[in-house]
LUMTI-23259 format. One record per atom (N, C-alpha, C, CB): residue number from 1; atom name; x, y, z. Coordinates in nm, 2 decimals, padded with zeros to 4 digits, always signed. Atoms other than C-alpha are relative to their C-alpha. Glycine has a CB too. Example, Ala and Ser with C-alpha at 12.3 -4.5 7.8 and 13.67 -1.06 7.14 Angstrom:
- nukol lumke east north up
- 1 N +00.09 -00.12 +00.00
- 1 CA +01.23 -00.45 +00.78
- 1 C +00.09 +00.12 +00.00
- 1 CB -00.10 +00.00 +00.12
- 2 N -00.09 -00.11 +00.00
- 2 CA +01.37 -00.11 +00.71
- 2 C -00.08 +00.11 +00.08
- 2 CB +00.04 +00.05 -00.14
This chain:
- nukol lumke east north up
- 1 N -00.09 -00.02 -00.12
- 1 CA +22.85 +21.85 +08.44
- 1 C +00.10 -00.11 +00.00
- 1 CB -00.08 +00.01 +00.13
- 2 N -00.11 +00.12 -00.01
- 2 CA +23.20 +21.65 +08.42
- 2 C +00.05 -00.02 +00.13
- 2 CB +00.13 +00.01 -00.09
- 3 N -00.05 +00.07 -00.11
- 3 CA +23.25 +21.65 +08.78
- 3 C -00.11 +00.10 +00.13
- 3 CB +00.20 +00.03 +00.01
- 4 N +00.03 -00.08 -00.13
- 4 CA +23.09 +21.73 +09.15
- 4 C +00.11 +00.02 +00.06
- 4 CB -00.08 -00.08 +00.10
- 5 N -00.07 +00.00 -00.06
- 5 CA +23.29 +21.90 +09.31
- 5 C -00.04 +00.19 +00.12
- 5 CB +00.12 -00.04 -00.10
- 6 N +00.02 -00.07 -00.08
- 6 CA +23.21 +22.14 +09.63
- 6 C +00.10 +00.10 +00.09
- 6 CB -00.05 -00.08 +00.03
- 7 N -00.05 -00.07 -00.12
- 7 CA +23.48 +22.24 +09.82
- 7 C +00.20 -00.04 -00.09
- 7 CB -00.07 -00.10 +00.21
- 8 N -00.15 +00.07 +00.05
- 8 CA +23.91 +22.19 +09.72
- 8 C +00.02 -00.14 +00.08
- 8 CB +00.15 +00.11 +00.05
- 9 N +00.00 +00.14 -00.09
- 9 CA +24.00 +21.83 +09.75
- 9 C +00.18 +00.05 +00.04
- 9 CB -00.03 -00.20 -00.11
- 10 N -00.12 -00.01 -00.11
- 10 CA +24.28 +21.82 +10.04
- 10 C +00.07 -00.15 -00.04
- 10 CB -00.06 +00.01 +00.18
- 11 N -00.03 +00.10 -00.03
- 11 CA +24.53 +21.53 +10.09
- 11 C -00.07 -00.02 +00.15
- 11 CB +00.12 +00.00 -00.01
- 12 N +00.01 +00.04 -00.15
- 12 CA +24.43 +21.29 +10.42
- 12 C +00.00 -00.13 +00.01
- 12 CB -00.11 +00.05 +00.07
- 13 N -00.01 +00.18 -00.02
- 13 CA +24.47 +20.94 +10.53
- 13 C -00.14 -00.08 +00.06
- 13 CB +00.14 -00.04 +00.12
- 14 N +00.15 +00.08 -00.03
- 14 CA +24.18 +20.74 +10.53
- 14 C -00.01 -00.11 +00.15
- 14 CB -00.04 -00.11 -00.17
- 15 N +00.01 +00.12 -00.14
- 15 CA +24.28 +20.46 +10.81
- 15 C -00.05 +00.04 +00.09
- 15 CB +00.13 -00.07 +00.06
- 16 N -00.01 -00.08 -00.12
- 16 CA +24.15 +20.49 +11.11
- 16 C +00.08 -00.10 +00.09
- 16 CB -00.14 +00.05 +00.05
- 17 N -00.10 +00.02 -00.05
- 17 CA +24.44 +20.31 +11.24
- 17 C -00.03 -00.07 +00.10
- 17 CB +00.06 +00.09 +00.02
- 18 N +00.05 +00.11 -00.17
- 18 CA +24.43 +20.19 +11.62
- 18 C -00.13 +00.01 +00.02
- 18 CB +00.06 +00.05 +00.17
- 19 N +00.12 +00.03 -00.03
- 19 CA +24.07 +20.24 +11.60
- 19 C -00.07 -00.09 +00.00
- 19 CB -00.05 +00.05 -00.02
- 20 N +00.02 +00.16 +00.03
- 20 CA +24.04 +19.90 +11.45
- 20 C -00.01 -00.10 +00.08
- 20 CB +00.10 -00.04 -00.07
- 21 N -00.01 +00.10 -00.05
- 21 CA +23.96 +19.65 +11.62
- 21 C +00.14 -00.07 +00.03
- 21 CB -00.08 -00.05 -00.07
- 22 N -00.11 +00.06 -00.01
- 22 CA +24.27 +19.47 +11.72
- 22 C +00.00 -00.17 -00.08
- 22 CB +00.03 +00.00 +00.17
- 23 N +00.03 +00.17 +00.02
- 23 CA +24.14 +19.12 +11.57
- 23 C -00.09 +00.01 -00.15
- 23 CB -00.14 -00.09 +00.17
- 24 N +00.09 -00.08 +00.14
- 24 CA +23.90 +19.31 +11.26
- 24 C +00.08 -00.05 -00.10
- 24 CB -00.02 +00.18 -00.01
- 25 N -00.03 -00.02 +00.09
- 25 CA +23.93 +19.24 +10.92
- 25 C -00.02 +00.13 -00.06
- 25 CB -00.02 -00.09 -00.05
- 26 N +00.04 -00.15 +00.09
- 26 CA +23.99 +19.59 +10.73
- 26 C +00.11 -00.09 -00.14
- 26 CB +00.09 +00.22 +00.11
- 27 N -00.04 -00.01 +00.14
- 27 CA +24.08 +19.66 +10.38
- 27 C +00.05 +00.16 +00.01
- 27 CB -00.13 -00.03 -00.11
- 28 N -00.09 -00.17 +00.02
- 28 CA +24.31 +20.05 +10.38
- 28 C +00.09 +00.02 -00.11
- 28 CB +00.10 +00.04 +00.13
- 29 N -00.09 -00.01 +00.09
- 29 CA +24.41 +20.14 +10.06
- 29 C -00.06 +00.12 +00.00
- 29 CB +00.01 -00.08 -00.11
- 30 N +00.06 -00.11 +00.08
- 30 CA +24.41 +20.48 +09.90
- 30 C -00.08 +00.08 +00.10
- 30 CB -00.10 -00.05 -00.12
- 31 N +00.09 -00.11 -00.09
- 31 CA +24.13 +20.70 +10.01
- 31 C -00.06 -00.04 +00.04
- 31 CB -00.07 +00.09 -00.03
- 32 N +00.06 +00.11 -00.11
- 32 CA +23.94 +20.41 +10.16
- 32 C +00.04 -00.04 +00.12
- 32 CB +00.00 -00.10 -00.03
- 33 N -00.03 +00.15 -00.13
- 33 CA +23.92 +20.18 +10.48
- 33 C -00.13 -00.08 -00.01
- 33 CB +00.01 +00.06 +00.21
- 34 N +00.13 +00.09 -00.01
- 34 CA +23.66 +19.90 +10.47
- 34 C +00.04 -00.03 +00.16
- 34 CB +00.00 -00.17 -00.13
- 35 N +00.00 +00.12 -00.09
- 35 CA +23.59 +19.71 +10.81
- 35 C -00.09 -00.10 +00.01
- 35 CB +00.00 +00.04 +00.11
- 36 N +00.14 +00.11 +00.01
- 36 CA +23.41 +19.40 +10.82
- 36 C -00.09 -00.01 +00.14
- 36 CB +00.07 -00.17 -00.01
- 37 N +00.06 +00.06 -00.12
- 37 CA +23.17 +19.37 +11.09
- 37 C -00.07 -00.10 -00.01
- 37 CB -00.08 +00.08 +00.06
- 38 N +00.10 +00.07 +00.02
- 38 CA +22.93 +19.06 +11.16
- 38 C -00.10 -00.01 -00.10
- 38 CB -00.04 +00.01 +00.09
- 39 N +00.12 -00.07 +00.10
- 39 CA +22.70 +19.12 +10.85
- 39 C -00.01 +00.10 -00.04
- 39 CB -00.11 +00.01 +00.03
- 40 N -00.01 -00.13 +00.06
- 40 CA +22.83 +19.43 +10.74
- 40 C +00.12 +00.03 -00.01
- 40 CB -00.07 +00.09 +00.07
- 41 N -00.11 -00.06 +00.04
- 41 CA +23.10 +19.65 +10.61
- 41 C -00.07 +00.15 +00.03
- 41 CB +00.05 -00.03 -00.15
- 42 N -00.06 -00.13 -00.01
- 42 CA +23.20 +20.00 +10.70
- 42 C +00.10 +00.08 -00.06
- 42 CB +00.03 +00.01 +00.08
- 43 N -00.11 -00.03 +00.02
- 43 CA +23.37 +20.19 +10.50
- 43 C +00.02 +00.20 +00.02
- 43 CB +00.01 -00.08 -00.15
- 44 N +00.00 -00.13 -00.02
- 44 CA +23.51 +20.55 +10.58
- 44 C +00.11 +00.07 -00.12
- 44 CB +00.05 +00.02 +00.17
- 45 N -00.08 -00.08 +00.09
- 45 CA +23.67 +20.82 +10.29
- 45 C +00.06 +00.08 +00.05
- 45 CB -00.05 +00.06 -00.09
- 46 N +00.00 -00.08 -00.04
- 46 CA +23.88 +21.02 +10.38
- 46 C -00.03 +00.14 -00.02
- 46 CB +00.06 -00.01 +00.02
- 47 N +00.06 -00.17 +00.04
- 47 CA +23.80 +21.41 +10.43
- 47 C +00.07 +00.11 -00.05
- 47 CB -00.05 +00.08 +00.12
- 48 N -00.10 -00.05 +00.11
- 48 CA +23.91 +21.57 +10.15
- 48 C -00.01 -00.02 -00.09
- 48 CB +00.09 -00.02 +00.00
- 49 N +00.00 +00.10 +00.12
- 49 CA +23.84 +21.32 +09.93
- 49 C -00.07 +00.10 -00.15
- 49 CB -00.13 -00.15 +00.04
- 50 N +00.06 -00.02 +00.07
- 50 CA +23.77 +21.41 +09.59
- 50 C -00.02 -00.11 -00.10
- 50 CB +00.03 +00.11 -00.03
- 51 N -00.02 +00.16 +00.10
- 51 CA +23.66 +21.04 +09.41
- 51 C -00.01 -00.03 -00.14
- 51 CB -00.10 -00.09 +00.03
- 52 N +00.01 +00.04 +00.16
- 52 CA +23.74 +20.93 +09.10
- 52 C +00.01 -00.19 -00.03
- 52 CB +00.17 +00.09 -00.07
- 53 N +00.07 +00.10 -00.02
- 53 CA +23.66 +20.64 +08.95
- 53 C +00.08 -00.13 -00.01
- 53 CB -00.10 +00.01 -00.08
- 54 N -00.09 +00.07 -00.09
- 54 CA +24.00 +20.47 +09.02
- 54 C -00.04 -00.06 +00.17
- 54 CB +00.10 +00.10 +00.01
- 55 N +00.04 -00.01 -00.14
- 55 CA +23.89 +20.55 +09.39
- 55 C -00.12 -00.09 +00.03
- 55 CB -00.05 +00.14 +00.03
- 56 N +00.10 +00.07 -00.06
- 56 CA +23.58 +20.37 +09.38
- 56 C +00.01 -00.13 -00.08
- 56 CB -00.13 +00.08 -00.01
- 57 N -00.03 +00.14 +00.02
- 57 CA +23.71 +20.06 +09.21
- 57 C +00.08 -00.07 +00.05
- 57 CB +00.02 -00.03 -00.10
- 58 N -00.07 +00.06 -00.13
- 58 CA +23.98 +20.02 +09.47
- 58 C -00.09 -00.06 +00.13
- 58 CB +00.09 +00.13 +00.05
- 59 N +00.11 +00.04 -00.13
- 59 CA +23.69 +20.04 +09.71
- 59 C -00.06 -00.11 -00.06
- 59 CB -00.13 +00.12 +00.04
- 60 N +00.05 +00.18 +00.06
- 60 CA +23.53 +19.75 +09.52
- 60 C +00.06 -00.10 +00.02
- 60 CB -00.02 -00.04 -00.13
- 61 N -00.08 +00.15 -00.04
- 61 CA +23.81 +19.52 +09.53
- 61 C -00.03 +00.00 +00.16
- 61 CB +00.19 +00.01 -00.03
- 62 N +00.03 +00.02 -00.15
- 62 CA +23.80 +19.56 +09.92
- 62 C -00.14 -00.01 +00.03
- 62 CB +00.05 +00.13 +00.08
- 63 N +00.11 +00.08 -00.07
- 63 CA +23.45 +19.51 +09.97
- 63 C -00.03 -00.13 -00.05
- 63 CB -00.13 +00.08 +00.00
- 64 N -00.01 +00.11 +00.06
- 64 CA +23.46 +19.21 +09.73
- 64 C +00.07 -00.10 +00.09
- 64 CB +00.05 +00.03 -00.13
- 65 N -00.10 +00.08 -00.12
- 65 CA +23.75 +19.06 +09.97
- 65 C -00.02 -00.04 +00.11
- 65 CB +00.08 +00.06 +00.05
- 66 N +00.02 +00.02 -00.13
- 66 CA +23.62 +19.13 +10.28
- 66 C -00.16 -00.05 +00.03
- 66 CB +00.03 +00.14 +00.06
- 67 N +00.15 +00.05 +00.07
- 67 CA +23.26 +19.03 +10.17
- 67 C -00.02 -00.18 +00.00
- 67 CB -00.01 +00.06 -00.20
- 68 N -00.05 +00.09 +00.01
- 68 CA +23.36 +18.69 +10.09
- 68 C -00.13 -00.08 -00.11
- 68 CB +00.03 -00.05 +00.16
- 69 N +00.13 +00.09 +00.11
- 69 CA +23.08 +18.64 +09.80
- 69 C -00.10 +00.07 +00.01
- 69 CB -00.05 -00.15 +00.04
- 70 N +00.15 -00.04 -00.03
- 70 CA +22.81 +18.78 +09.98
- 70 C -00.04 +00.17 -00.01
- 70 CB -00.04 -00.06 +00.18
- 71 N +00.06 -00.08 +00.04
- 71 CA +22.58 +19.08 +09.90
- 71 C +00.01 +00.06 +00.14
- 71 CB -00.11 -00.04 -00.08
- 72 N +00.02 -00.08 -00.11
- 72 CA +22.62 +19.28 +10.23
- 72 C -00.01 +00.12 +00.04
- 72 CB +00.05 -00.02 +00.07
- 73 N +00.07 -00.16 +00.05
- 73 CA +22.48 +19.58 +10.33
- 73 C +00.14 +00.10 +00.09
- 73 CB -00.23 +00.04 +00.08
- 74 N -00.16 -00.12 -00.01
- 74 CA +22.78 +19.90 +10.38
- 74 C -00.09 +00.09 +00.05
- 74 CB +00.12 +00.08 -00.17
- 75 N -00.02 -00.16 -00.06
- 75 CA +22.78 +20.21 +10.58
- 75 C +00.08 +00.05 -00.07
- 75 CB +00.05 +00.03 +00.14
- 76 N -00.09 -00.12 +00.07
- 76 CA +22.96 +20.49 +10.41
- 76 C +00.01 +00.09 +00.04
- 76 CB -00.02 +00.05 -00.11
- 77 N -00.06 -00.05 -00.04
- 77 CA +23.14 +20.71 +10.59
- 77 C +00.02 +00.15 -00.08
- 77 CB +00.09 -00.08 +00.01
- 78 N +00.00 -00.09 +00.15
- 78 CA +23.10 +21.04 +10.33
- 78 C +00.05 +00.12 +00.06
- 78 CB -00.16 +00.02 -00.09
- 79 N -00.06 -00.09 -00.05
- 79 CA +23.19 +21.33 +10.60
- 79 C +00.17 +00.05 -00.03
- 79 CB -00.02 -00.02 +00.12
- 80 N -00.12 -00.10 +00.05
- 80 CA +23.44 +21.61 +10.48
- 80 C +00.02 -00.04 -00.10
- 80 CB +00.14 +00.01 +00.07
- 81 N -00.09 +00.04 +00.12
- 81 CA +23.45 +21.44 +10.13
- 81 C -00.03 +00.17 -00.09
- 81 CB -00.07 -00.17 -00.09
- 82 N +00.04 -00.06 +00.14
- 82 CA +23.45 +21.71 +09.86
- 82 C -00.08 +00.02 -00.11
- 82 CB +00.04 -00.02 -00.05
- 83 N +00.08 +00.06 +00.16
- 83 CA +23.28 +21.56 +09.54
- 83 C +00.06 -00.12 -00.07
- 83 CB +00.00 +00.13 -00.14
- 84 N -00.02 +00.13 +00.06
- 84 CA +23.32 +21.28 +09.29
- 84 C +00.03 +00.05 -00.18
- 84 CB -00.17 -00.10 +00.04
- 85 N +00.00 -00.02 +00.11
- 85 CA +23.41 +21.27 +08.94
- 85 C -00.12 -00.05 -00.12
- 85 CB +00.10 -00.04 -00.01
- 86 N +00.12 +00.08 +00.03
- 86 CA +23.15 +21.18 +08.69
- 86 C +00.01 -00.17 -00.06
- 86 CB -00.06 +00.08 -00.11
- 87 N -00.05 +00.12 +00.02
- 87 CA +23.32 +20.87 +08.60
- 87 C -00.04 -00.09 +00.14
- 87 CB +00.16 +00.01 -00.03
- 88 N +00.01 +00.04 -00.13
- 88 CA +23.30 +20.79 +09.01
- 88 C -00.15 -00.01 +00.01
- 88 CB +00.07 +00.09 +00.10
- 89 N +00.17 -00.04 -00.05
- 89 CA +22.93 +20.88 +09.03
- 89 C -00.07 -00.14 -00.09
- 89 CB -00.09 +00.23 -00.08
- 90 N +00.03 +00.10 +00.10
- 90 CA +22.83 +20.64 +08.71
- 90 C +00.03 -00.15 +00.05
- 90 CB +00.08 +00.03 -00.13
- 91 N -00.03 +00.14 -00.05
- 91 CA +23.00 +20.34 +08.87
- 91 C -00.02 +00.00 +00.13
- 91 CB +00.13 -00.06 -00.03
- 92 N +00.07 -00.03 -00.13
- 92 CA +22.85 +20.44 +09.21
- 92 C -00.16 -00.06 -00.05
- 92 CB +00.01 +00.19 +00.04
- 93 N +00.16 +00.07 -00.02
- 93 CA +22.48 +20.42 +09.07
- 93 C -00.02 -00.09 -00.09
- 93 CB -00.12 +00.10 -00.02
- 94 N +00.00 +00.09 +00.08
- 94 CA +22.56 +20.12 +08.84
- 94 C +00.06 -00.14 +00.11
- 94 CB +00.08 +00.05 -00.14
- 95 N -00.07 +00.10 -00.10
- 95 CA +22.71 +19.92 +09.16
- 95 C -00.15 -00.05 +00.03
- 95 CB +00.10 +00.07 +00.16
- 96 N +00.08 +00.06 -00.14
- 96 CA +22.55 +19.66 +09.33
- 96 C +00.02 -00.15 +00.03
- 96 CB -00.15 +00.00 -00.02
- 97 N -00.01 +00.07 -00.11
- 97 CA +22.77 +19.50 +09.56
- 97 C -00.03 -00.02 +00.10
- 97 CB +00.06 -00.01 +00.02
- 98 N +00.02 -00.05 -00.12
- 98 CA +22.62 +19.59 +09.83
- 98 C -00.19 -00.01 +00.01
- 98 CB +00.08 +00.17 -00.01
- 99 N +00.12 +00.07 -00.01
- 99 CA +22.22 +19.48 +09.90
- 99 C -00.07 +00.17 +00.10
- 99 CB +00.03 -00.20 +00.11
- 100 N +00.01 -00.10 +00.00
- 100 CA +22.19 +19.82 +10.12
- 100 C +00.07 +00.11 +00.03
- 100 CB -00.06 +00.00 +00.04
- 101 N -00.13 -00.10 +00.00
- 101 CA +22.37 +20.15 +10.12
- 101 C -00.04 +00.09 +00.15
- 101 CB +00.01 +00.13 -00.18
- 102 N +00.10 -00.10 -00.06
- 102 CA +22.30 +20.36 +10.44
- 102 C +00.15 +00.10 +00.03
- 102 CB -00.13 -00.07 +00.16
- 103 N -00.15 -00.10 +00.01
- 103 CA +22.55 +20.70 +10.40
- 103 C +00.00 +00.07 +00.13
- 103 CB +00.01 +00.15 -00.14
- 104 N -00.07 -00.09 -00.08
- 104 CA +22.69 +20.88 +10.71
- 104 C +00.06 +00.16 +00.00
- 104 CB +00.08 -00.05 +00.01
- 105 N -00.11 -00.08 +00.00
- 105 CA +22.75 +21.21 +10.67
- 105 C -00.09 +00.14 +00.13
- 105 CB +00.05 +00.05 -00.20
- 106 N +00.01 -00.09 -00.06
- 106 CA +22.76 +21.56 +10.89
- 106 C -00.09 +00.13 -00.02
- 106 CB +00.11 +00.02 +00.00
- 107 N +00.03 -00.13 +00.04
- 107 CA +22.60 +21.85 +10.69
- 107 C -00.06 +00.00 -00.14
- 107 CB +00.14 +00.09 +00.01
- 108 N +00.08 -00.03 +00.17
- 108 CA +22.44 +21.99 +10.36
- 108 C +00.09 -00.02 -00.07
- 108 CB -00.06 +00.14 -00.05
- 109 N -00.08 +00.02 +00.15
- 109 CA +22.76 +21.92 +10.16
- 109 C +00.03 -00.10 -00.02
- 109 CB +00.12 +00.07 -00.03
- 110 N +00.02 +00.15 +00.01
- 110 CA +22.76 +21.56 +10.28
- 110 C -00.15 -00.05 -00.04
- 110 CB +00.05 -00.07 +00.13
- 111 N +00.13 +00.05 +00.08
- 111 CA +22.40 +21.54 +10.15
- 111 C +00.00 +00.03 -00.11
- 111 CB -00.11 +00.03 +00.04
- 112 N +00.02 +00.05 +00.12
- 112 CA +22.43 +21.68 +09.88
- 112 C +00.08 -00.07 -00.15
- 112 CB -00.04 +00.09 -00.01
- 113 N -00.10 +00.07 +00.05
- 113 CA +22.71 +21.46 +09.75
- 113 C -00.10 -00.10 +00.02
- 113 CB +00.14 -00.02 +00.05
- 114 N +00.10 +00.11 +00.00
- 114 CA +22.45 +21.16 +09.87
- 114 C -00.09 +00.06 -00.07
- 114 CB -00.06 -00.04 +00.13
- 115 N +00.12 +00.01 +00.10
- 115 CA +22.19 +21.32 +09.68
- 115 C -00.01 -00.05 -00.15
- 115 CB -00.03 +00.12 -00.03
- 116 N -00.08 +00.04 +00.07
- 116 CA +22.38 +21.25 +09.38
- 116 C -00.03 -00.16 -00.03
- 116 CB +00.12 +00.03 +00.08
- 117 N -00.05 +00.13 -00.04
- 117 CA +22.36 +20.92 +09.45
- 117 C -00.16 -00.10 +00.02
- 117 CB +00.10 +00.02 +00.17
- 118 N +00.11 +00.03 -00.09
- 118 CA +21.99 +20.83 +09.54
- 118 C -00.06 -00.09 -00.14
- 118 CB -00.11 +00.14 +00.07
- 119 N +00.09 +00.08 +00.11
- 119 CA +21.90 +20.66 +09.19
- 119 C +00.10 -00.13 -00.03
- 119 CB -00.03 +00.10 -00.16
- 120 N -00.09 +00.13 +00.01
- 120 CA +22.15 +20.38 +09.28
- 120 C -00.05 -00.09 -00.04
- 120 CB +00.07 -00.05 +00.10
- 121 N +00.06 +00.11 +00.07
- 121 CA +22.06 +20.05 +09.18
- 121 C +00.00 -00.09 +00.14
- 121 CB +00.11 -00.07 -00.15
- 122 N +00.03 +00.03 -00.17
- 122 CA +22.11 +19.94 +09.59
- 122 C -00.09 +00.13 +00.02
- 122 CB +00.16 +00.01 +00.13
- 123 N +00.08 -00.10 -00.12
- 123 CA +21.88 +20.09 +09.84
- 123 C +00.11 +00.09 +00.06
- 123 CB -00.09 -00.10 +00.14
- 124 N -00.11 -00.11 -00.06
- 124 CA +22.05 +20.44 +09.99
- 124 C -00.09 +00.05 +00.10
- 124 CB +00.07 +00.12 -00.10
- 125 N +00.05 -00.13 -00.10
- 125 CA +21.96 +20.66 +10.26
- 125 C +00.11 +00.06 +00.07
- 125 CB -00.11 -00.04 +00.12
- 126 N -00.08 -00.10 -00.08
- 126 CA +22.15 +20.95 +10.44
- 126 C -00.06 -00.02 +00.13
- 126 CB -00.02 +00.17 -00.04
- 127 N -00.04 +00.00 -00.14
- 127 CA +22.21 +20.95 +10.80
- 127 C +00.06 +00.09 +00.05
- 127 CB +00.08 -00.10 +00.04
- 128 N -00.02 -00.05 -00.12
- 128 CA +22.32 +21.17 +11.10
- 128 C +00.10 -00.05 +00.11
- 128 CB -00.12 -00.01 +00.04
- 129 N -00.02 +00.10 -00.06
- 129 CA +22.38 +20.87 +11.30
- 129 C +00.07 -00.13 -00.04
- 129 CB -00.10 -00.01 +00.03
- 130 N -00.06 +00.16 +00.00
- 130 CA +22.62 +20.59 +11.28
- 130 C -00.06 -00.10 +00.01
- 130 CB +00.07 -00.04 +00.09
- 131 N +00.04 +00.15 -00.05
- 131 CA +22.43 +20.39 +11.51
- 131 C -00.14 -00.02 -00.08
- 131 CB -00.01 -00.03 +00.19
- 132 N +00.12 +00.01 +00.11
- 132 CA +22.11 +20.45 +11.27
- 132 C +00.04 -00.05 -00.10
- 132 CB -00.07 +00.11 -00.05
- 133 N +00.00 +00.08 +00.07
- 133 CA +22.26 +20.37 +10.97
- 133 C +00.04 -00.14 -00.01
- 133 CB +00.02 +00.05 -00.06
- 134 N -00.03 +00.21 -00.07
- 134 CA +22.41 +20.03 +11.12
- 134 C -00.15 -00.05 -00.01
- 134 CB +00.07 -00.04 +00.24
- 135 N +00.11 +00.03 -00.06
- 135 CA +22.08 +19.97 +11.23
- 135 C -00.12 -00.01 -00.17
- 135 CB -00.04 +00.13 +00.14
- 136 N +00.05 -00.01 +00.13
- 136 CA +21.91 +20.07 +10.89
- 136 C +00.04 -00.09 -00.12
- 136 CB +00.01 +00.11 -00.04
- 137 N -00.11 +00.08 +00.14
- 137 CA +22.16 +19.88 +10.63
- 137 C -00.05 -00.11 +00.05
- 137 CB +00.21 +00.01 +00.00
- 138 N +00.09 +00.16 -00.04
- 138 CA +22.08 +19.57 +10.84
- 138 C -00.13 -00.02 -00.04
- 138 CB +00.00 -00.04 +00.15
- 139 N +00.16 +00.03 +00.00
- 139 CA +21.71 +19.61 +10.79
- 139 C -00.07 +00.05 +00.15
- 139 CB -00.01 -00.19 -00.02
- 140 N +00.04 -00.02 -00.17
- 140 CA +21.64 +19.71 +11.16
- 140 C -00.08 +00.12 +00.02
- 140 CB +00.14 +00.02 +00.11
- 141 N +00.04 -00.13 -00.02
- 141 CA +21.55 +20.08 +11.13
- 141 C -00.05 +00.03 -00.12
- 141 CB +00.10 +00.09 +00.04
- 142 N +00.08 -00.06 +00.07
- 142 CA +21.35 +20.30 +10.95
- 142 C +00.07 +00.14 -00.03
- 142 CB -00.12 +00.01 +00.07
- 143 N -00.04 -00.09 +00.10
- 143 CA +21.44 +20.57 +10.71
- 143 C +00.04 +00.14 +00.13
- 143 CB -00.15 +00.03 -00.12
- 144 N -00.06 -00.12 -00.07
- 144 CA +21.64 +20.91 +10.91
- 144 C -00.08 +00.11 -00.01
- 144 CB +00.12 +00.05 -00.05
């Protein structure tokens, strides 16, 4: 299989703009947004996305940046994406910037794009909940 892909990838703008914090460090390039929180990063794709593995090395520079060295654990934002290329998927489960992965998404086609994904080389789990996988990535919570 040379690519996941589920649904037609759309154009859409990944920022989420004024929702930012007014004082936050983000990173918004491309089909990304990183935000830094206290001990963590957030990052949201937009919906539509279909990632290639351009896409997810842009997303590396920005969590590298906003990271500042350290191994910190990301939310991922994965609702309304599409699929991934296999180029994207390979440097997905060969990453590890990131200490834990906990994914965000809405439905069976955002899981099974995270399923994809579960022999990473970080710890992953799928989510429901935002405020779970905040809570999980840190270490705080228990599995969705």
């Amino acid at each position: 299989m040379s690519q996941i892909v589920l649904a037609n990838a759309a154009p859409a703008r990944p920022c989420r703009g004024t929702e930012h914090p007014p004082d936050g460090r983000r990173w918004c390039v491309g089909k990304c947004c990183i935000e830094a929180r206290p001990g963590l990063l957030v990052l949201w794709w937009a919906p539509g996305s279909l990632l290639t593995l351009a896409d997810i090395l842009s997303s590396y520079d920005g969590i590298r940046e906003l990271s500042d060295g350290y191994r910190l654990p990301l939310v991922v934002h994965v609702q309304g994406m599409v699929g991934m290329t296999a180029g994207a998927r390979a440097l997905l489960l060969e990453g590890d910037l990131s200490s834990r992965v906990g994914f965000v998404g809405t439905g069976p086609v955002d899981q099974v794009i995270v399923a994809f994904l579960e022999q990473a080389l970080s710890e992953t789990c799928y989510f429901r909940s935002p405020a779970r996988a905040e809570a999980w990535a840190r270490g705080a919570g228990s599995d969705d």
